[in-house]
Residue, then its C-alpha position, 0 to 999 in steps of 0.5 A: x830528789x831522784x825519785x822527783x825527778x824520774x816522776x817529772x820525766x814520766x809526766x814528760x814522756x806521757x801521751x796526753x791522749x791515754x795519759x800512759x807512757x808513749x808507745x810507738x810516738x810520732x810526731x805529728x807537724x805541730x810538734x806534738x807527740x803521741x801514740x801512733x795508736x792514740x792519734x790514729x785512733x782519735x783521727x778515725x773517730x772524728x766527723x767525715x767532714x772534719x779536718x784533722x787537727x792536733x787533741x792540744x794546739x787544736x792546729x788542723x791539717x789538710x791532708x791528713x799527716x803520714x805518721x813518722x816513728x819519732x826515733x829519738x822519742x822512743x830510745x828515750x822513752x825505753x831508757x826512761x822505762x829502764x831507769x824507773x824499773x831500778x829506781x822506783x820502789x814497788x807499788x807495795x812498798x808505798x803507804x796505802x790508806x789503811x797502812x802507816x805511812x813514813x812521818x819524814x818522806x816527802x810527796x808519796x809516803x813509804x809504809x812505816x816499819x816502826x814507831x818510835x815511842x819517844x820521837x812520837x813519829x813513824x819511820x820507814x826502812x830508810x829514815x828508820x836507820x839513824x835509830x840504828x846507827x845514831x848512839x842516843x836514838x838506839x835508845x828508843x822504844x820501836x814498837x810495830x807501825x801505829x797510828x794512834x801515837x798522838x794518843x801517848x801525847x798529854x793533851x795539856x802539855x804536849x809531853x808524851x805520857x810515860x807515867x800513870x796516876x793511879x789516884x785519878x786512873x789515867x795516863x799522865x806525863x812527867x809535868x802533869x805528876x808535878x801540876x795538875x796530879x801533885x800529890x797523887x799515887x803515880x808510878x811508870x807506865x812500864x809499872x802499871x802495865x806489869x801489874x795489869x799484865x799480871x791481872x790480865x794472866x789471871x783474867x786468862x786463867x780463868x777463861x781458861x779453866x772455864x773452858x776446859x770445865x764446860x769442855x767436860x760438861x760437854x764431854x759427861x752429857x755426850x757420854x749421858x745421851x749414849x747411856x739414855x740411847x743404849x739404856x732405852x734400846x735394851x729397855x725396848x727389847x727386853x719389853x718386847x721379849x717379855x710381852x712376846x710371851x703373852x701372844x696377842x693379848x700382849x701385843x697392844x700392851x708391848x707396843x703402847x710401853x714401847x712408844x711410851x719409852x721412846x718418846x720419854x728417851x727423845x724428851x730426855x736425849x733433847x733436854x741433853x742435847x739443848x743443854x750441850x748446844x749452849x755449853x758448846x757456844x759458851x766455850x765458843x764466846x770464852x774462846x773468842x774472849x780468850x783471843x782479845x786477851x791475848x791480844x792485848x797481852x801482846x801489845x808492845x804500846x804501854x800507853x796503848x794497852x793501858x787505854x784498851x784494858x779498862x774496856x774489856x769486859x769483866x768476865x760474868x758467872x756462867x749463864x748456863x752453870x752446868x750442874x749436871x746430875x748424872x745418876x747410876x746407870x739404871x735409866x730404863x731398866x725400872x720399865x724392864x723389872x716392872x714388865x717382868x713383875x707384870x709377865x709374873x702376875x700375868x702367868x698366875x692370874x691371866x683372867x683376873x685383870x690387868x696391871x697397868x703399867x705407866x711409864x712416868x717422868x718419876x720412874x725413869x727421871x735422866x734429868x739434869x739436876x734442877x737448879x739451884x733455889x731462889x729463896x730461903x724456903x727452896x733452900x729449906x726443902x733440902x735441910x739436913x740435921x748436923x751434928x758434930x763428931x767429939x771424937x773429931x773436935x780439938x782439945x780446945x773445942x767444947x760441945x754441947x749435949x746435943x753436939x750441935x754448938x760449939x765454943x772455943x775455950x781457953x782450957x784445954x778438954x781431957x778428950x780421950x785419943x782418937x785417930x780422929x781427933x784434930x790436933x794442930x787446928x781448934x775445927x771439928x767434923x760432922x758426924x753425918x755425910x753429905x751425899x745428894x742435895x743437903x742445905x744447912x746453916x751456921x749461927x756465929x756467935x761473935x766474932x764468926x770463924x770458918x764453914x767447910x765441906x772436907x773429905x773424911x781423910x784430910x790430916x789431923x795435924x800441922x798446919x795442912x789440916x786446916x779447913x781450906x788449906x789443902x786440897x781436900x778443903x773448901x772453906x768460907x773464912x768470915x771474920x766480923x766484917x769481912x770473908x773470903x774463900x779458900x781451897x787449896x792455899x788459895x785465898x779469894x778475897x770476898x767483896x760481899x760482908x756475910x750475916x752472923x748466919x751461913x747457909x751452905x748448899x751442896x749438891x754432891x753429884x753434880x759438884x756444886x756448892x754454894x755460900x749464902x749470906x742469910x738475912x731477909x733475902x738469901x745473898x750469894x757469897x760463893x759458888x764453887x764448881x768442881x768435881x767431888x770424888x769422895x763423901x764430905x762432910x760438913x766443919x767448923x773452926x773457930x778463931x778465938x777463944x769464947x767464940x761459938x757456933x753452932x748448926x741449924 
């Protein structure tokens, strides 16, 4: 009521020429008030000819009046000035459009400090202090100023939603568990938002590691552009040493080799960079995806969060999978030894000819590994043969001649001992390493079992030797219908059923390996990127006893 006072006093006390706050009043002999400025102002401005008259009454004057200071106008207006500086909040403390504005203060709202949940209403700081004071109200949830509390509101009866349906995925009030989702799997808001909190974590992770992944993609093909530069430069010298040999009959020669090695360094160093450029925007856009994340992590609204979750986007495989394929360090040096073998040549048989020397993409391939193939065939192009180790297999493993099937057997085999040899786990290990790019297949017979890549120095005993679950490990567990991945411990339910057959793809070097479900069309299963540090080799283990497998 005070602030409505002042407010009327102000209007009050306002010229009604500048709409402001008297400044110097006069009062002018029709009793009305204004600026001495404003009046003489608006008098000035009128025609020669024209009398005098008052902006409001329109009553004219002749002569024009000698303004008068009024006094008592102006100690009221000064005390009015004072008494509005004390009482009246500042400009900011008011709701603007874009600010949450007091739900309980009247004329000019304040801003809102907090939102209650349970009241469904905003408060400012004064209006706010019974929810400190009042023992029930300092129940409340307070959450930050938000505008869209009409949204925790049931639209069919008008309850404020604390539950959620789980059946129907929606938010629901307490009437509506009872009525219209009777029956349905509902539990608490504050449940289901501990729950998508978790998911959200593990949605965080994953960001997370993919970009601390292309952060290391980055990092090897900055360290591959050096390597081309420095590795093309020392070709570049050593050229022009040897052909500075050979005088003038060289020098064409030396300068065509030179040319050559550069522009097959710029076509290297841009295919490098290009790909850099795109991982670096990747990491940018999982950063920004980062960001939404934690956004919504830290929403105090159960409602709120639960209404923006399902909208984020599912975070998608890479586009730009980084499957780079840094080989040794030798770059241009084949250009350097096939110089070198031509100044040989050249110093025993200088009028015999020339040997041309061609610089091609085959002698000095810098290139990023090629992609993963499409189709069976492209797969096919890098089969290798694999046989099974005995001195590896399990006493309740039978081999084949050829060691390329295998069968779980309920007798155990007398196998000699051997270091090598499995003993907590019925799994076996190739004979041959898998180094470069390899592709092989795995027939189940029945049931199916486990397809692994492993180090050749995992443990043979205790339950840390089996396939997948340890760190030396990674394994595709398929049993009839279903299948899921497993590496250090770490299970990941698969949502693709494989075929009775498995394809593996391994590309060594680059850290890629790829499950395929094999049938008419090759079906991703899994794709793992990472970095391997030791020769692998390939494994089977098989669940129950007359199961089989065997290698194709």
């Amino acid at each position: 009521m005070a602030q409505q006072g002042i407010q009327l006093d102000q209007e009050t006390f306002c010229c009604s020429i500048c709409l402001d706050l008297l400044k110097r009043p006069v009062t002018i002999p029709c009793g009305h008030s204004y600026c001495r400025r404003c009046i003489n102002n608006y008098w000035d401005g009128e025609e020669e000819e024209k009398i005098p008259s008052c902006p409001q009454c329109r009553q004219t004057f002749t002569p024009r009046p000698v303004l008068v200071r009024n006094t008592m106008l102006a100690d009221l207006v000064e005390q009015l000035k004072k008494t509005e500086l004390q009482a009246a909040p500042a400009d900011h403390c008011y709701a603007g459009p874009a600010d949450v504005g007091c739900d309980f203060c009247t004329g000019r709202k304040l801003k809102a400090i907090k939102s209650c949940l349970q009241c469904v209403a905003s408060y400012c700081e004064q209006h706010l202090q019974p929810h400190y004071d009042v023992a029930p109200l300092k129940k409340h949830k307070l959450v930050e100023p938000s505008n869209k509390l009409q949204e925790n509101i049931c639209s069919l009866h008008h309850e404020v939603m604390k539950m959620f349906c789980r059946t129907d995925q929606q938010c629901i009030c307490y009437l509506c568990s009872v009525d219209e989702h009777k029956g349905h799997h509902a539990v608490s808001a504050a449940a289901e938002r501990k729950e998508r909190q978790r998911e959200l974590g593990e949605s965080r992770q994953q960001v997370q590691q993919r970009i601390q992944d292309r952060q290391k993609d980055v990092k090897v093909l900055q360290q591959e552009v050096k390597a081309i530069n420095q590795s093309a430069d020392k070709a570049v010298r050593d050229s022009e040493e040897i052909f500075s040999q050979l005088i003038r009959l060289m020098e064409k020669r030396s300068s065509d080799v030179k040319q050559q090695i550069r522009s097959q360094q710029k076509t290297e160093v841009s295919g490098a960079e290009e790909l850099q450029q795109k991982l670096e925007q990747e990491i940018a856009e999982l950063r920004r995806k980062d960001a939404e994340l934690q956004q919504l992590s830290h929403t105090e609204d159960h409602i709120q969060f639960l209404h923006n979750y399902p909208s984020l986007p599912h975070l998608s495989e890479s586009t730009h999978s980084a499957s780079i394929n840094i080989r040794p360090l030798r770059h241009f040096e084949e250009v350097t030894a096939a110089v070198s073998k031509v100044r040989d040549q050249l110093q025993n048989m200088l009028s015999e000819g020339w040997t041309k020397i061609s610089l091609t993409p085959t002698d000095l391939d810098v290139s990023l590994s090629p992609p993963e193939p499409k189709t069976r065939a492209g797969f096919l192009r890098y089969s290798q043969e694999i046989t099974m180790d005995p001195n590896t297999a399990h006493i309740r493993l039978l081999l084949s001649e050829e060691n390329r099937d295998v069968m779980r057997i309920s007798t155990p085999r007398s196998y000699s001992d051997h270091p090598d040899r499995f003993t907590g786990c019925p799994q076996v290990m190739s004979t041959e390493s898998l180094t470069g790019r390899c592709y092989w297949e795995v027939e189940w017979g029945s049931r199916g079992g486990i397809v692994a890549v492993t180090y050749k120095d995992i443990k043979r005993g205790g339950g840390e030797s089996r396939f997948g679950f340890n760190e030396k490990s990674w394994a595709l567990n398929h049993y009839k219908d279903s299948c899921s991945f497993t590496h250090n411990s770490i299970i990941t339910p698969l949502s693709v059923p494989p075929s009775s057959r498995v394809g593996v793809y391994l590309d060594q070097s680059a850290g890629l390996l790829s499950f395929y479900s094999v049938s008419d069309t090759m079906t991703l299963l899994h794709r793992v990127q990472t970095t391997f540090t030791q020769p692998l080799f390939a494994g089977i283990w098989l669940w129950n006893v007359a199961d089989t497998a065997n290698f194709k």
